[in-house]
TORDOGU-811929 format. One line per 4 residues: number of its first residue (from 1); for each residue x, y, z of C-alpha. Coordinates in steps of 0.1 Angstrom, whole numbers. Example, Ala and Ser with C-alpha at 12.3 -4.5 7.8 and 13.67 -1.06 7.14 Angstrom:
1	123 -45 78; 137 -11 71
This chain:
1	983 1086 723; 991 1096 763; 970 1120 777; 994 1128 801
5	983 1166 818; 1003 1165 849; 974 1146 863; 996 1110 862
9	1024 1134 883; 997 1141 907; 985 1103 910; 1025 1090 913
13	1026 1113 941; 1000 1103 963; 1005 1066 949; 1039 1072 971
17	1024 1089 1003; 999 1062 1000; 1024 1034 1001; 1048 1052 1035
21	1011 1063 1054; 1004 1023 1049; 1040 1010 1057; 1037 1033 1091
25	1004 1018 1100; 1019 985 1096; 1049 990 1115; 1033 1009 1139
29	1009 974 1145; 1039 958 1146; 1058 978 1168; 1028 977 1191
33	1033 942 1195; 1066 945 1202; 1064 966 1229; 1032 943 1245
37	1056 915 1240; 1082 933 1263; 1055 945 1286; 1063 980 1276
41	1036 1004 1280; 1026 1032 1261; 992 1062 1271; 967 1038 1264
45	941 1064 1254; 970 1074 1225; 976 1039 1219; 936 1029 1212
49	928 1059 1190; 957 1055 1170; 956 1020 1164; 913 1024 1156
53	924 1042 1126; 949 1020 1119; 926 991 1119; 895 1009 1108
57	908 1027 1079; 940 1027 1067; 946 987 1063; 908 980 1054
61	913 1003 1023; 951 1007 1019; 948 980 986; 922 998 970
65	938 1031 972; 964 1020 962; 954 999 934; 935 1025 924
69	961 1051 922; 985 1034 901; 958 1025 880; 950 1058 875
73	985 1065 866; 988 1038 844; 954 1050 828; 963 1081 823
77	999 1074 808; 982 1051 782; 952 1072 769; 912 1076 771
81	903 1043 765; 926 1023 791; 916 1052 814; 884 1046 808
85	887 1015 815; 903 1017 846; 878 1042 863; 847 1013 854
89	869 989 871; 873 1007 901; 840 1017 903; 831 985 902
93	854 980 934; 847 1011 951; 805 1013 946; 802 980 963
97	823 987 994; 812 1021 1002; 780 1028 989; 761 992 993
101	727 1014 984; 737 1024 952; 751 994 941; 717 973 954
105	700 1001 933; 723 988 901; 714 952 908; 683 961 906
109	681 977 877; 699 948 859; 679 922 868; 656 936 857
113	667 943 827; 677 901 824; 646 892 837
């Protein structure tokens, strides 16, 4: 049985803002090319900041989050066990990548637990 609170409306919706903020960044690379290509200059300073977040945040993580929302969604459509689910599998995606400490601590833990 669906647990469906209004949560997996929530999750749709920034599933879709997710998806236009990363096909702007990726035009916006692309259109930056474009214009280098026809020697068209833009305010450099504007140009470097916001391709730095381009670069540095939105394409390095745009799968995950948005992996992870519909995931969430999906999760949350089908009940407490596939959400469940979900959530250890993107912990196991997100734990690694943004918190290397904690997940050395896990390791750890683990191994010794094996060993």
């Amino acid at each position: 049985m669906a647990h469906n609170n209004g949560l997996s409306e929530l999750l749709d919706k920034l599933a879709k803002l997710a998806s236009v903020v990363i096909l702007f960044a990726l035009g916006f690379r692309m259109l930056l090319v474009l214009l280098n290509a026809l020697n068209i200059q833009l305010p450099a300073e504007l140009v470097a900041q916001v391709y730095d977040v381009i670069i540095n945040y939105i394409l390095p993580n745009a799968a995950l989050v948005l992996a992870g929302l519909v995931a969430l969604e999906w999760g949350f459509n089908k009940g407490l066990l596939q959400t469940i689910f979900v959530i250890i599998l993107l912990a196991l995606c997100v734990i690694p990548q943004f918190f290397p400490e904690i997940w050395e601590q896990i390791l750890g833990t683990l191994s010794g637990f094996a060993g």
